[in-house]
C-alpha positions as CSV (number, residue, x, y, z in Angstrom):
1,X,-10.7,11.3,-15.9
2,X,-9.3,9.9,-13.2
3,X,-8.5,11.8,-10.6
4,X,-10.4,10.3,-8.0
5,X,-7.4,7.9,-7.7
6,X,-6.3,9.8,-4.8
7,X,-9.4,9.6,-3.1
8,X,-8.1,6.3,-1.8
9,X,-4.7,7.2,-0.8
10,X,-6.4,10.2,1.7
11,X,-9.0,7.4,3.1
12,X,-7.2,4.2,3.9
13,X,-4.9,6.0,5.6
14,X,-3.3,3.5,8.6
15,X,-1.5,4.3,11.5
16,X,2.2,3.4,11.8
17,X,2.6,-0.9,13.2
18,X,3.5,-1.2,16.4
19,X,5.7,-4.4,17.2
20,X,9.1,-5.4,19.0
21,X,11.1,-5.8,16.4
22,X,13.4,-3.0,15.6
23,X,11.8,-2.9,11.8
24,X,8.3,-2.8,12.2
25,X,6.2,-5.7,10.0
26,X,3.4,-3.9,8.2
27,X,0.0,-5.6,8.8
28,X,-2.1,-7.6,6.5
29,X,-4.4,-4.2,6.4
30,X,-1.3,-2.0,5.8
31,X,-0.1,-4.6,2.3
32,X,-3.8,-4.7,1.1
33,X,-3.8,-0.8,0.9
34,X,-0.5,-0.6,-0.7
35,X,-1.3,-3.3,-2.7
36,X,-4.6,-1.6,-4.0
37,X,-2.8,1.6,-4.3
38,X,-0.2,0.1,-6.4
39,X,-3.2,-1.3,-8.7
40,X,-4.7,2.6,-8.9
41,X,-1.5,4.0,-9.5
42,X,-0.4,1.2,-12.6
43,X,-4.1,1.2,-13.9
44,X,-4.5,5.2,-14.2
45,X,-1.2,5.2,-15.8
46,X,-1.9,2.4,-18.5
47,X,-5.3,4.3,-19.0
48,X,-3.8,8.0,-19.9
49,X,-1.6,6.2,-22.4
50,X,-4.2,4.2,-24.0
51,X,-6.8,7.5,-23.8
52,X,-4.2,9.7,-25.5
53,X,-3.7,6.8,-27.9
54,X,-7.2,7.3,-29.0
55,X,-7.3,11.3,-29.0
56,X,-5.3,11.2,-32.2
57,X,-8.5,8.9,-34.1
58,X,-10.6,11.5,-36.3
59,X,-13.2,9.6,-35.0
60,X,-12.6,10.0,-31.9
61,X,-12.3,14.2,-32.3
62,X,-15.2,14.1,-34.4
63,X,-17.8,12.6,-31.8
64,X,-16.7,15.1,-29.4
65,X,-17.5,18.0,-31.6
66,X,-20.5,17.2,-32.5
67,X,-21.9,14.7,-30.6
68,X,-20.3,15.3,-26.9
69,X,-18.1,17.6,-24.9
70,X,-15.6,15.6,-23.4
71,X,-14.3,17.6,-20.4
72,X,-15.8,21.0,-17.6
73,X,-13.7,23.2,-19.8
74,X,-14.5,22.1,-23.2
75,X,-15.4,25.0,-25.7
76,X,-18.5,23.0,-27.0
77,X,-20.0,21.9,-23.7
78,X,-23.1,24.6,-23.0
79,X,-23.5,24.2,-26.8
80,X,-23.6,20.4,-26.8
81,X,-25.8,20.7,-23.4
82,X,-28.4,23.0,-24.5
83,X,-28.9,20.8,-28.2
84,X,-32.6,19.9,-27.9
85,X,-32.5,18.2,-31.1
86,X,-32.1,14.7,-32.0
87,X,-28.9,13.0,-33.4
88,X,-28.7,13.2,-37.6
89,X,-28.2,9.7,-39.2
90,X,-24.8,11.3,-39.9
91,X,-24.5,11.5,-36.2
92,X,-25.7,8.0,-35.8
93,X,-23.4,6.5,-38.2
94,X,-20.5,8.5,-36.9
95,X,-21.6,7.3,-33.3
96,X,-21.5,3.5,-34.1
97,X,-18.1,4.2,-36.2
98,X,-16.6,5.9,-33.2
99,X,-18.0,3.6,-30.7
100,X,-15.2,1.2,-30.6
101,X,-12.4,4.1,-30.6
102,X,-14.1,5.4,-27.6
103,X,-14.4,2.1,-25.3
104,X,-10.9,1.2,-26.3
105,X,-9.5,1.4,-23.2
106,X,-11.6,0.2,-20.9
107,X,-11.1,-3.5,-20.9
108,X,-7.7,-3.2,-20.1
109,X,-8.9,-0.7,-17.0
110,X,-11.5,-2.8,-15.4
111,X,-9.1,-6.1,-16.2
112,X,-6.5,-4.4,-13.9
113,X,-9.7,-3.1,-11.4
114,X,-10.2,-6.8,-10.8
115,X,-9.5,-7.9,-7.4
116,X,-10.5,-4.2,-5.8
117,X,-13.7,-3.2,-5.4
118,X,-13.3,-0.3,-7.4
119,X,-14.3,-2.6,-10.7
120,X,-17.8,-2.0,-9.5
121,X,-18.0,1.6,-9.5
122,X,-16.7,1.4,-13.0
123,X,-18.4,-1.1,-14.3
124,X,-21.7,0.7,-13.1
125,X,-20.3,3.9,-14.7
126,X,-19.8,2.1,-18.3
127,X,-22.9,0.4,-18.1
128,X,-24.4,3.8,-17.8
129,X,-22.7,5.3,-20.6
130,X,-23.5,2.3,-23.3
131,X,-27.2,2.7,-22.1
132,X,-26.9,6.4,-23.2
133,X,-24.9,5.1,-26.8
134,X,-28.4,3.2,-27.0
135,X,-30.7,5.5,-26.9
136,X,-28.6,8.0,-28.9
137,X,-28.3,5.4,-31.7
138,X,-32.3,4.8,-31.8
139,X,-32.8,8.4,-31.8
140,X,-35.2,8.0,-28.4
141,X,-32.6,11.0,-26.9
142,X,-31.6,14.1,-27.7
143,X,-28.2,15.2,-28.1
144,X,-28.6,18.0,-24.9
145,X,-30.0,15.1,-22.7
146,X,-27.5,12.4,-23.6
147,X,-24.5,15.1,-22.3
148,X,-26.7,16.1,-19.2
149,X,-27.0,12.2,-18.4
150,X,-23.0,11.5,-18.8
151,X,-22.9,14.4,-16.4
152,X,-25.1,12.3,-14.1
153,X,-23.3,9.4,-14.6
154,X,-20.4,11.0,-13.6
155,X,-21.1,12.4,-11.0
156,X,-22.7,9.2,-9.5
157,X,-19.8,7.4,-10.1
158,X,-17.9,9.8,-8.0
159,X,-20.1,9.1,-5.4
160,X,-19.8,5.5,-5.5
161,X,-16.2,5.7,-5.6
162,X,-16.2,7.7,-2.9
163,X,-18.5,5.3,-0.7
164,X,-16.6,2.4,-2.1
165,X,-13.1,4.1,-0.3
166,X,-14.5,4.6,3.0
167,X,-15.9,1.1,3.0
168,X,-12.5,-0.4,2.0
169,X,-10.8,2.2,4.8
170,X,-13.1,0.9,7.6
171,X,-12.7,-2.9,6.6
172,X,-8.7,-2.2,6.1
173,X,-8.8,-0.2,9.7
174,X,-10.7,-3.2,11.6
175,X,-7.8,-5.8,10.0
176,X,-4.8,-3.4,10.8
177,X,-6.3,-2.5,14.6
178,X,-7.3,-6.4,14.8
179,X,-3.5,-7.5,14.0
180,X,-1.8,-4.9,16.7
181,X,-4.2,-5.8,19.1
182,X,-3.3,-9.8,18.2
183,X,0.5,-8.6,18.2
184,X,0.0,-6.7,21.6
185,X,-1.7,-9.6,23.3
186,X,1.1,-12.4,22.6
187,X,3.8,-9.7,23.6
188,X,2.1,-9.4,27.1
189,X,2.1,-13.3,27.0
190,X,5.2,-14.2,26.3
191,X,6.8,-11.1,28.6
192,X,7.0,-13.8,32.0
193,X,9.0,-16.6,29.7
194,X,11.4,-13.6,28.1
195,X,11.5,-12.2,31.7
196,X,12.7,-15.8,33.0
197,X,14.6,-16.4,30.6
198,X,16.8,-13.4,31.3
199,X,16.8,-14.2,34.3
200,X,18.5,-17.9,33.2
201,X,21.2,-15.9,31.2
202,X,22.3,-13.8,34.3
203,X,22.4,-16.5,36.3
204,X,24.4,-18.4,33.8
205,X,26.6,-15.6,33.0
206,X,27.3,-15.1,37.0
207,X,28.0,-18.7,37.2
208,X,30.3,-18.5,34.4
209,X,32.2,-15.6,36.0
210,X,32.1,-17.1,39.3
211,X,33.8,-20.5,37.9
212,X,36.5,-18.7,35.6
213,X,37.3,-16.5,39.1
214,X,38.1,-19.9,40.8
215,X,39.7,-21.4,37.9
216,X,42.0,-18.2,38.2
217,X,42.6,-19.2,41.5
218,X,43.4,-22.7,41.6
219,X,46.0,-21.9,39.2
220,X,47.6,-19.5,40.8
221,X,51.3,-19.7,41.5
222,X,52.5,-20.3,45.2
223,X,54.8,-17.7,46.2
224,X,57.5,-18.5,49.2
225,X,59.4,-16.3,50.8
226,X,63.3,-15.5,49.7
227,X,65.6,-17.6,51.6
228,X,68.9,-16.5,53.1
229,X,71.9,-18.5,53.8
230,X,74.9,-17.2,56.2
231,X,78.2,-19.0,56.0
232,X,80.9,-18.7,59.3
233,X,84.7,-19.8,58.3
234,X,86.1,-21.9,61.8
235,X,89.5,-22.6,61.1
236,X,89.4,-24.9,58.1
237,X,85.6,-25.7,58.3
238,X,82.8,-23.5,56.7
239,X,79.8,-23.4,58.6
240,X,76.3,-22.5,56.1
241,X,73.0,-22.1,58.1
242,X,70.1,-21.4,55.5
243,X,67.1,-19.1,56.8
């Protein structure tokens, strides 16, 4: 039922960040789409395991045989689409019994929708569904129409999902290209102070070399030449001369 969760992931789409830092920050457009994705992703999940939660009611099996065709592949679905008669009071009855087994799930769906746009698209959808419920239930449709109107409905609400993900990809674009172009604009304005002040550390760092160099030589240790001293014996006097 929904598959039409990856419509979203193939349309917000964004290009890699581009920054100085050596592990790129995403943008705030790049976190929405994850964030949204995220929501999809938990919501679909939560929805198959309440759905096939309410596959095992009787109810549930028994307003698909006779009343609906629940999916393209369904044994009963030209049968159920060509059924130019109205709904029985059995059907009726069985209709408002089953009602509740087969809207289970969808509070908890749009509750986690909330805070995407996609809670609109399925909102609409449901709203078109309970309208087709109504008129089932006061026998003003008949049972072919009713399935040829959920297949309406369906296909509408692909549609609107559809238009609702390229909206959300251009608005999610324009913030991601907006923030690069921001990021881009104070790089190139700080480049002249992280040029000067590179310039300040090789300077410094010169200095610093140039001063340890001299310290080196100050204390250096004087060196003198060896000295040589000669000693001549004359009679009972020694004679030294140091050279």
């Amino acid at each position: 039922m929904y598959k039409l969760l990856v419509v979203i992931g193939c349309c917000i789409g964004l290009v890699g960040c581009e920054t100085m830092q050596k592990q790129p920050q995403k943008t705030e457009g790049a976190m929405e789409k994850d964030r949204i994705l995220s929501v999809l992703r938990n919501a679909e999940a939560s929805f198959k395991i309440c759905q096939d939660e309410a596959k095992q009611s009787e109810l549930y099996k028994k307003a698909y045989e006779e009343i609906f065709f629940e999916t393209d592949d369904s044994p009963n679905k030209y049968a159920m689409l060509a059924n130019k008669s109205k709904p029985t009071n059995e059907q009726i009855e069985l209709l408002k019994q089953s009602i509740p087994i087969l809207t289970k799930c969808r509070t908890p769906l749009v509750d986690s929708y909330r805070g995407t746009p996609f809670v609109i698209p399925t909102l609409k959808y449901y709203n078109a569904v309970d309208a087709i419920y109504i008129k089932l239930i006061k026998n003003e449709m008949t049972i072919g129409d009713a399935n040829e109107e959920r297949v309406k409905a369906l296909a509408q609400r692909k549609i609107d999902w559809e238009n609702t993900s390229s909206e959300l990809d251009g608005r999610l674009r324009a913030m991601h290209d907006s923030e690069i172009q921001g990021r881009r604009q104070r790089a190139a304005a700080m480049m002249p102070l992280l040029m000067q002040q590179q310039q300040n550390q090789q300077f410094q760092q010169q200095m610093l070399y140039q001063q340890q160099m001299q310290n080196i030589n100050n204390n250096r240790p004087i060196l003198t030449s060896p000295s040589i001293t000669n000693c001549t014996r004359n009679g009972n006097q020694t004679n030294c001369i140091t050279q």
